[in-house]
Structure formats: structure tokens, C-alpha cells
C-alpha positions in Angstrom: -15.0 -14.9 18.8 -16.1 -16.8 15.8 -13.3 -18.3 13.7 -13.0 -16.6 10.3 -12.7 -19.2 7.5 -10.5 -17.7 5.0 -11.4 -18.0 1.3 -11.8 -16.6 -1.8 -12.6 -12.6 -2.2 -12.3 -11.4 -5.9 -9.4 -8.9 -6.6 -9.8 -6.6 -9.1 -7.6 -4.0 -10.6 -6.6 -1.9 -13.9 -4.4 -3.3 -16.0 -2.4 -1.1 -18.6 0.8 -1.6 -20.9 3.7 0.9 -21.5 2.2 3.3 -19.3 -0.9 3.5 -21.4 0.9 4.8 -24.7 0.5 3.9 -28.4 3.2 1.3 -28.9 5.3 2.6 -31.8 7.3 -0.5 -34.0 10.5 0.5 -32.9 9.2 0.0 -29.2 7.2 -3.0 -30.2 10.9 -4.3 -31.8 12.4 -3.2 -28.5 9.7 -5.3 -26.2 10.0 -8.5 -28.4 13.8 -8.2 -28.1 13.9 -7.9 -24.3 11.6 -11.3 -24.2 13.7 -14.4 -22.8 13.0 -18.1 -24.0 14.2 -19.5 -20.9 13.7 -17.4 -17.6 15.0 -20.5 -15.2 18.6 -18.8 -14.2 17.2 -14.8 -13.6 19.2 -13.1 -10.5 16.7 -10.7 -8.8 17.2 -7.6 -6.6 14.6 -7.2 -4.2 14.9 -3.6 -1.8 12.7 -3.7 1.2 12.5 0.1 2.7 11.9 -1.0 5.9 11.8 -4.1 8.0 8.6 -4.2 8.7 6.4 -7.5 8.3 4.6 -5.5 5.5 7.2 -5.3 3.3 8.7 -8.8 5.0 5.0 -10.3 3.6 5.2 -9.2 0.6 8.7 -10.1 -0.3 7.8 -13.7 1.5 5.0 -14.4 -1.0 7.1 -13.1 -3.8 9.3 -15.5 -3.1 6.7 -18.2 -2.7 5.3 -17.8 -5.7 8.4 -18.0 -7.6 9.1 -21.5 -6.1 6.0 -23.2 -6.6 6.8 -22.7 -10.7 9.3 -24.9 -12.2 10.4 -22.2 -14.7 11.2 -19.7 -11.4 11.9 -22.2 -8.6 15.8 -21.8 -8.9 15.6 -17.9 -9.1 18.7 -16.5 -7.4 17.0 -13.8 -5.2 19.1 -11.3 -3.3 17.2 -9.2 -1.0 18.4 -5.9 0.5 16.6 -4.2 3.7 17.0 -1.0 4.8 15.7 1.9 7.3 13.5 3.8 5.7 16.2 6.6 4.6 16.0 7.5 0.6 20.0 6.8 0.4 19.4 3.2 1.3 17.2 2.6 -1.6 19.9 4.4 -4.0 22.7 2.3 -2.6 21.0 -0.7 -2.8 19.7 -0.3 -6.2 23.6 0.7 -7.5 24.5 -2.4 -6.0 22.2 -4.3 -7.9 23.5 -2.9 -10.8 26.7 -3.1 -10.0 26.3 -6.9 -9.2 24.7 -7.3 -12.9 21.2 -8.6 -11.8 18.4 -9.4 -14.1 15.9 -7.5 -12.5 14.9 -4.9 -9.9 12.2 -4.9 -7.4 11.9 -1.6 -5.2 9.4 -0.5 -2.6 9.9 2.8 -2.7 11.0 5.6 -0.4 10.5 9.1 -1.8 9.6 10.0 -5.5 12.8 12.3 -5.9 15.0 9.2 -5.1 13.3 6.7 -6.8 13.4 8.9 -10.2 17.1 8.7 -10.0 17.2 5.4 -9.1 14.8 4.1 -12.7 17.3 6.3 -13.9 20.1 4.3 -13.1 18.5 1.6 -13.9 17.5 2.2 -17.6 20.8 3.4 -18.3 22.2 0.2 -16.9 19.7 -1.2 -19.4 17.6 -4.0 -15.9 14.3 -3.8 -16.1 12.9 -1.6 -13.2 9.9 -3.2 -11.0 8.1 -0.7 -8.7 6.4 -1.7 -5.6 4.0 -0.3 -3.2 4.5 3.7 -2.8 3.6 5.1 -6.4 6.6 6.4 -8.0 7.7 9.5 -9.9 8.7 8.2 -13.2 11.5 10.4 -14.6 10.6 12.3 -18.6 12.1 9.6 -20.6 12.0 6.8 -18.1 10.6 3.4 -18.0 9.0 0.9 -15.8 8.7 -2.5 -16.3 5.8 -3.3 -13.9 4.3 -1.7 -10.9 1.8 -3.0 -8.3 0.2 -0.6 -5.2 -3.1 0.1 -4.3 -5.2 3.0 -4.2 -4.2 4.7 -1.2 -6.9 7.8 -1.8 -10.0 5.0 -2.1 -8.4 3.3 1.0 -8.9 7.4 2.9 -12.3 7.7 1.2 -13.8 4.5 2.6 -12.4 5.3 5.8 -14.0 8.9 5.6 -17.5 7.3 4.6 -17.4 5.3 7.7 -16.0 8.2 9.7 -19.4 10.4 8.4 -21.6 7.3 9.4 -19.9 7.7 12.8 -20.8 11.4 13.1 -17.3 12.5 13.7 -16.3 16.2 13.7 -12.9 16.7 15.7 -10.9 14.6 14.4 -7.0 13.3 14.9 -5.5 12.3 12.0 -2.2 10.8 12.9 -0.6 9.7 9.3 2.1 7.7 8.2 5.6 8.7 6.4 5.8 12.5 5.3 6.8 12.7 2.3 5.1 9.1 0.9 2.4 9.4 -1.4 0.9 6.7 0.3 0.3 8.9 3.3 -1.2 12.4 1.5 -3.1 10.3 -0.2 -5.4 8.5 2.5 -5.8 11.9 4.6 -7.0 13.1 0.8 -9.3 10.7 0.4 -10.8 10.9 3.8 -11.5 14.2 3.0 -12.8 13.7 -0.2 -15.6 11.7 1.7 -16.5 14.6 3.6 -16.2 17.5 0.8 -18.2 15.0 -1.6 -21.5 14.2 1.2 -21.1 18.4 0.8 -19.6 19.1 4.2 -17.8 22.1 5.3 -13.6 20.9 5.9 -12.6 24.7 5.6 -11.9 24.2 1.8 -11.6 22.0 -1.0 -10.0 18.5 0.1 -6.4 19.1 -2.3 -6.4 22.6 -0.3 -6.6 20.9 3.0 -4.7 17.8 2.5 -2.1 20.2 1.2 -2.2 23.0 3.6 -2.9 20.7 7.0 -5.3 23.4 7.9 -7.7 22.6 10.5 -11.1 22.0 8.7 -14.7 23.5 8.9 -17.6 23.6 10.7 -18.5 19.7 9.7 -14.8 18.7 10.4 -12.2 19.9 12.7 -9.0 18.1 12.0 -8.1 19.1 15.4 -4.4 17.8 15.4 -2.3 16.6 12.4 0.6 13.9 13.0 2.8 11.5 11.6 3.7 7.9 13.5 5.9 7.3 10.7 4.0 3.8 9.9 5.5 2.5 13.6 3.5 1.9 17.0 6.3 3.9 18.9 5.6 7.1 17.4 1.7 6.4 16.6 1.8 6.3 20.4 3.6 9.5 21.4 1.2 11.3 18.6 -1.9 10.2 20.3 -0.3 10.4 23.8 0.6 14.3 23.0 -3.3 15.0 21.1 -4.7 13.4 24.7 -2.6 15.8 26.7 -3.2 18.7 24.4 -7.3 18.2 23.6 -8.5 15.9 26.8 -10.4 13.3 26.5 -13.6 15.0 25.1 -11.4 17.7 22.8 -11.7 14.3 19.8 -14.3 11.5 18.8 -12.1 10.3 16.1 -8.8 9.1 15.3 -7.9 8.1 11.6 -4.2 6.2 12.3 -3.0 5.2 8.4 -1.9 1.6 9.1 -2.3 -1.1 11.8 1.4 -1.2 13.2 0.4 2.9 14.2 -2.8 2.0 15.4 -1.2 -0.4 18.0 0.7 2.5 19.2 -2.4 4.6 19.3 -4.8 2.4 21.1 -1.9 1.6 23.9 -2.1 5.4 24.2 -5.6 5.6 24.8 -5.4 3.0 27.1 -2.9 4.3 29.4 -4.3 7.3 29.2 -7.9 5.4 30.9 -9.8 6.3 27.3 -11.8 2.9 26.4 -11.0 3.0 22.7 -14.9 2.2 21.8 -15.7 5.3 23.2 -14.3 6.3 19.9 -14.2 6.5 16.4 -11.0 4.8 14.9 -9.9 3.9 11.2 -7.2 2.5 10.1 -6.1 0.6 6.7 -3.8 -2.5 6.3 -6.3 -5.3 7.8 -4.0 -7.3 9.2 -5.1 -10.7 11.2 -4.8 -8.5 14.3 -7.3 -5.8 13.3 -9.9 -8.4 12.4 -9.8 -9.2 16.3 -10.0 -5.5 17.4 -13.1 -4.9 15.0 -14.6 -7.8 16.4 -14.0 -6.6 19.9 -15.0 -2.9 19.4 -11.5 -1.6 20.4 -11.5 -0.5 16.3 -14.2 1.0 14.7 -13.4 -0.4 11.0 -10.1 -0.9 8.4 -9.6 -1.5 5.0 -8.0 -5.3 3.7 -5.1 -4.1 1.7 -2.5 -6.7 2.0 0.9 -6.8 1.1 0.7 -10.6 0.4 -1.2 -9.9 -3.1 1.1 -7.7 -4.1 3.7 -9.8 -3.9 2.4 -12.1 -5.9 1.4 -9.5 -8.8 5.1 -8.3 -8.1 6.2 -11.9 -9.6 3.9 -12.6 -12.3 5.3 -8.9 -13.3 8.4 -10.0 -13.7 7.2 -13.2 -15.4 5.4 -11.4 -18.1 7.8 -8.7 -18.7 10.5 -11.5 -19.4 8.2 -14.0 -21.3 6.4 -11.7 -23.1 7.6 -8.1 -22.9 4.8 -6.6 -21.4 4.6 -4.0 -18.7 2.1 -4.3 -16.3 0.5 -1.3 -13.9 -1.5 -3.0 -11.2 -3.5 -2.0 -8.7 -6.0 -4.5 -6.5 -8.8 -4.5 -4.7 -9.4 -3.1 -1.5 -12.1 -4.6 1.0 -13.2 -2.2 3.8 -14.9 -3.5 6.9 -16.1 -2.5 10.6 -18.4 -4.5 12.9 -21.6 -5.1 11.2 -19.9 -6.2 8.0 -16.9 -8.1 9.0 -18.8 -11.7 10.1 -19.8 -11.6 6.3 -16.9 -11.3 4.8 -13.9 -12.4 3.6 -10.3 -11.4 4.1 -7.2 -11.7 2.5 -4.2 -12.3 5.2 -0.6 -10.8 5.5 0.8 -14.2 6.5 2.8 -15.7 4.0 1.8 -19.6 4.8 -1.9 -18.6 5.3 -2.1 -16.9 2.1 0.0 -19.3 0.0 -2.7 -22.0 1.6 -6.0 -19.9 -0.2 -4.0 -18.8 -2.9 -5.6 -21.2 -5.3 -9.4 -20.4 -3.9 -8.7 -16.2 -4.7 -8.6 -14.6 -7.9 -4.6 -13.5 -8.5 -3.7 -13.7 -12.3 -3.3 -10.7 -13.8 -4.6 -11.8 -17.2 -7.8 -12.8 -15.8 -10.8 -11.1 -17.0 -11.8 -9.7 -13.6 -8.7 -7.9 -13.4 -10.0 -5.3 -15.9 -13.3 -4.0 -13.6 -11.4 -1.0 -12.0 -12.2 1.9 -12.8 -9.1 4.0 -11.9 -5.4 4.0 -11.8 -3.2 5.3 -9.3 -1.9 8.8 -10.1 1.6 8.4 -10.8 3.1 12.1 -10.4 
């Protein structure tokens, strides 16, 4: 296997303030006020929903980052970790405010929880940083930052590939119910489909919705969740094997990698060689590089939880320096086997990334941030 040297890959993304809204004086008078001369002593809350190492990255580099700056390095950062249940993020969030922090960094859980917790927060007057899953804002509410990627472009490029493929029985094993994140790459997979004009049994909001089974193009022939974990990736694809056979699929679209190294166990205890298949993921983490490489993957997307991290803290930095809200969402890099010698990825560990940080594009005031096109949907 060739050794990837890891450099710089341009990262692009949209950048708006105050929720792209005509600043009024008195909100301009509010922002100035809310700007600190000296940000050296801030006391962060940071709420991880899960303890998984993408959420474990991202708080690593946000950490990282806030070292390697004299003005942040003696940040008091107190980090909370729960489950994955949407009363964890609430509790932890109260407790923040309860503890008088500075600031608050989430990664969300559900949208209904999260509303009530910026809720909480703006009435305990902490700025409110959102992370990851796209959150529903509450009428009235605020944001001070937020940084995720475009979960329906991460579906759409793995749909592309999926058509290049020829698949048309498809499994579709996706992550959290209930996470935007998740509805939103099985949408964009099928946008691929409905927008090369094939028939998926409707429009791709109607299917995505309805978790019908598809058209005569595409036959999503079981839907799933693996809840973003390998364990129940591996039951899901274990139980479609069972219920289709081996020649009742040609594709698999598993949302991340942690559920596609449930699913391709699965396959393999089952006697399936996993090249015999179609399989997408998204994530491209160091460990899917090598299953590209190897054929046991068909292709993935580069969406890495170190980079936001590090927009997560130079968020913060501007919202406290300069009273500016930032809305950010970076650049995604798909790849499969014929493309992946010729590029460039960005990786989820923390020391690697910190070591090419330098070489990669990551302020949020540079120029290039301003290409994108789009904006996540927030509601």
C-alpha cells in the first residue's frame, strides 16, 4: 500500500453573520457590547453527545488549537460526555449555566432538545455555540456560532458514485433516527438518483420521508439504522443478508465508518467478499483510506471532525473579540479507488492534524472560505 503523505486540501465553506439578517443599531450596540478586551481567563462548556472518537477528535483539536494561542492557552475547559440520550445534553447544558461559564459548545442530540437548551442559554444571557448536527433554533433565539457540514452533499456524492456503480437494490443502513445528519445523507443519495432522472418510486423528500421502497431504477430494498455504532451496523446488515441472500442487494450505503465496520464484519461472517459489492460510507477516517485502497470499500467522503473543531474555536474567538457570529460549513472531499492515490485527506487524529494544520486552509476569514455555494438548512 503506498503511504499517503498528508498535506494541504483547500476547505471551503459559507460564511454568514447573525443568521444572515440586516443588523439593526440596537443589535449592532448589543454585539459591540458583548466584545471582551481580554479573552485570556474564559471558562468553556464543551458537551460531547457521545463518546465516540468523532466527537473525542473534535473536542481534542478544539482544545489544541486553544493552546497553541497565548491569548487562549490558559482557557479553563470543562468537558461533559454523555450517551447519546437528549436529557444528557439538557442536564449538561443547565449545569454549565448553573456553574456560570463563559461559553457553550454543544454537539447536538435532537432539534426539540437543543431549542430548549439555546433557550436556556440566552436567558441565562452565554453565548450558545452549536456543533455538528444542525440545530433548530427557537423564534427569538440566538446562536453565536455554528460549524457542520453538508450532510445532504455528503448522500449526493455518495449516490453519484452509487449510479456509476449501477446499483439498483440497495440497503441503506443509516445512522441516528431522529438526527438531521442522518435524513439528510439518505436525501441526498436520492437526490443523485431523482436528478440523473431515475425512477425511486417518487420525488427524493417523499422517499426519504416515507422510507418507501423505491422504483424501478432503485429498490431501497431494506431501511436501517446502526445508530452511528459497529454493533448495530452489524446486526442491520447481518438481518438484510438473512432476509434478501446474498444476491437479494449490490449495494450498501452505511452513513459513517464506525457502522461500516460493523457492516463489513457482517458480510464477512456471512462468506460475502465485500468487493463483490457496492459500499459508501462518509466520515473518511485513516481506516477507510486503507479499505478503499484494498477494495473491501467502494468509496467515502473526507468529512472530519478535526476541522471542525478548530472552526468551533476560532468561533468562539471571534464572537468574544469581535462580536460576530459565524455559520460554518467546510468542505467535503469524496473519494473511491481510482481517485484516492491523487488526493489528499484531511485526518481525524488530533496529533496528525495539528502536524498539517499550518499546510491547510482553516481561518475562517480567509478569502476561500466564501466559494460555497450553500448553507446548511437549519429547520
Amino acid at each position: 500500500m503506498k503511504k499517503k503523505v498528508l498535506a494541504g486540501v483547500l476547505c471551503a465553506a459559507m460564511v454568514t453573520t447573525m443568521l444572515g439578517v440586516t443588523v439593526h443599531a440596537e443589535e449592532e450596540a448589543a454585539a459591540a457590547a458583548a466584545v471582551a478586551t481580554d479573552i485570556s481567563d474564559l471558562t468553556i462548556g464543551y458537551y460531547m453527545d457521545a463518546a465516540d472518537d468523532y466527537y473525542k477528535c473534535g473536542y481534542e483539536v478544539f482544545c489544541a488549537c486553544a493552546a497553541l494561542n497565548e491569548d487562549t492557552a490558559d482557557w479553563e475547559i470543562v468537558d461533559k460526555v454523555g450517551q447519546g440520550t437528549s436529557q444528557e445534553q439538557l442536564q449538561a447544558v443547565e449545569d454549565f449555566i448553573t456553574a456560570g461559564v463563559d461559553a457553550i459548545v454543544v454537539v447536538q442530540n435532537s432539534p426539540e432538545i437543543t431549542a430548549e437548551c439555546i433557550t436556556k442559554a440566552n436567558e441565562a444571557g452565554i453565548p450558545y455555540f452549536a456543533m455538528t448536527h444542525a440545530p433548530t433554533v427557537p423564534e427569538g433565539g440566538e446562536l453565536a456560532g455554528f460549524v457542520g457540514y453538508d450532510f445532504v452533499t455528503c448522500g449526493v456524492y455518495a449516490g453519484e458514485d452509487a449510479l456509476d456503480y449501477g446499483v439498483t437494490k440497495l440497503v441503506n443502513i443509516e445512522g441516528k433516527l431522529g438526527q438531521g445528519t442522518a435524513a439528510a445523507q439518505s436525501l441526498g443519495f436520492l437526490q443523485a438518483y431523482e436528478d440523473a432522472g431515475k425512477d425511486i418510486g417518487g420525488t427524493a423528500d417523499e422517499v426519504a420521508m416515507n422510507k418507501t421502497a423505491g422504483g424501478k431504477d432503485l429498490q431501497i430494498v431494506q431501511w436501517a439504522s446502526g445508530e452511528w455504532w459497529a454493533e448495530p451496523a452489524k446486526k442491520a446488515m447481518a438481518d438484510a443478508i438473512t432476509a434478501l441472500g446474498p444476491d437479494g442487494f449490490d449495494g450498501a450505503y452505511v452513513q459513517n465508518d464506525e457502522m461500516m465496520d460493523g457492516a463489513i464484519q457482517a458480510m464477512e461472517e456471512a462468506g460475502l467478499d465485500p468487493g463483490d459489492y457496492w459500499l459508501g460510507s462518509s466520515n473518511g477516517k485513516e481506516k477507510s483510506w486503507v479499505w478503499v485502497e484494498e477494495g473491501k470499500e467502494t468509496m467515502d467522503v473526507n468529512q472530519t471532525p478535526s476541522l471542525e473543531g478548530d472552526i468551533a474555536y476560532q468561533e468562539v474567538v471571534k464572537y468574544f473579540t469581535e462580536g460576530e457570529s459565524y455559520y460554518v460549513s467546510p468542505y467535503v472531499t469524496p473519494f473511491n479507488q481510482e481517485t484516492i492515490e491523487d488526493l489528499t485527506l484531511i485526518p481525524y487524529d488530533c496529533t496528525a492534524y495539528m502536524a498539517i494544520r499550518d499546510s491547510i486552509i482553516t481561518d475562517i476569514d480567509d478569502p476561500a472560505f466564501e466559494d460555497a455555494t450553500e448553507l446548511i438548512t437549519w429547520n
